[in-house]
C-alpha positions as CSV (number, residue, x, y, z in Angstrom):
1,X,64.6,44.2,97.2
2,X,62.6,45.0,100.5
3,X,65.3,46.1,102.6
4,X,65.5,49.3,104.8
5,X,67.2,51.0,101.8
6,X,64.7,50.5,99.4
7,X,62.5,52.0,101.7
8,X,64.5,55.4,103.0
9,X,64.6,55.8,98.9
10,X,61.0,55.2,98.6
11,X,59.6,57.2,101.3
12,X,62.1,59.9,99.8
13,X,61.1,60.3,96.0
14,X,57.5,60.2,97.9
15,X,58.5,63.1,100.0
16,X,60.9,64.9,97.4
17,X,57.6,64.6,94.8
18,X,55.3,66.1,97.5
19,X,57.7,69.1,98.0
20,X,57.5,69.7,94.1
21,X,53.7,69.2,93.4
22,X,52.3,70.8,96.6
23,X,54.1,73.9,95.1
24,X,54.9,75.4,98.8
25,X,57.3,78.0,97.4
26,X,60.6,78.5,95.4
27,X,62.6,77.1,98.5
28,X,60.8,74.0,99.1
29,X,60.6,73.3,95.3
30,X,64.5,73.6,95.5
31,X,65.1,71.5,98.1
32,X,62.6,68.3,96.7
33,X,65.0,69.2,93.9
34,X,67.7,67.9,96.1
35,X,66.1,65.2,98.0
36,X,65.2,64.1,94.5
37,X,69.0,64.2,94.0
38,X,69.5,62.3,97.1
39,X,67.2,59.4,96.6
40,X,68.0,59.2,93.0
41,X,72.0,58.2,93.9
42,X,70.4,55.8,96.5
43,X,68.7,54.1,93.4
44,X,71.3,54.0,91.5
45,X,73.6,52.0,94.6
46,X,70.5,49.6,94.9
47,X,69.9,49.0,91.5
48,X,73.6,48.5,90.8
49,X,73.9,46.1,94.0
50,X,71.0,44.2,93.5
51,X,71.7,43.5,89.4
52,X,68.5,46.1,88.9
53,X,70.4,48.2,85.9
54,X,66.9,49.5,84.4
55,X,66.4,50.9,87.6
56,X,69.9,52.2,87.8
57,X,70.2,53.4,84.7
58,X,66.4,55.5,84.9
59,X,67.8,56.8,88.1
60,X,71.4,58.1,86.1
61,X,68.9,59.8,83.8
62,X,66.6,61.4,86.9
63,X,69.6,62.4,88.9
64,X,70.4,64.6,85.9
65,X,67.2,66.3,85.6
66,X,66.4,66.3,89.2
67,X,70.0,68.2,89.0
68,X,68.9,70.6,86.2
69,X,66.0,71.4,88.8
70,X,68.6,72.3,91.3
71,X,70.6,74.4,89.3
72,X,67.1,76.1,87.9
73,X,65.7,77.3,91.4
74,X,69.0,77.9,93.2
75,X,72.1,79.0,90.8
76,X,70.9,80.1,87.4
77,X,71.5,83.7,87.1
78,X,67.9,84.5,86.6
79,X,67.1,83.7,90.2
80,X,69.7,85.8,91.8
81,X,69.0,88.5,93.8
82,X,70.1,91.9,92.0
83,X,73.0,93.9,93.9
């Protein structure tokens, strides 16, 4: 597993975990939400071609929190402007 796949989703969760803990903003938060997203379905393709199913099955789980995040900063109510 060393292949130019691997390494888009690794340099990804590193950038998509920057965006998040650098704390640049609500907008940038949001979108490392969705590279987190991103990279997270990448996982899960490489883990389930390369017979990794731990690491496709921690990905399932982080894609649905890293989607939580999403819906958190960008669609819950709460966040919305008021008209």
């Amino acid at each position: 597993m060393n292949g130019p796949w691997e390494w888009a989703a690794s340099i990804g969760t590193v950038l998509a975990a920057s965006m998040i803990a650098f704390d640049m903003g609500r907008r940038a938060t949001a979108w490392g939400f969705v590279l987190f997203c991103i990279v997270s379905a990448m996982w899960i393709w490489i883990g389930y071609t390369e017979d990794a199913m731990p690491l496709a099955a921690m990905n399932g789980v982080l894609l649905l929190i890293n989607a939580w995040g999403v819906w958190q900063y960008w669609f819950h109510p709460k966040n919305q402007p008021e008209s």
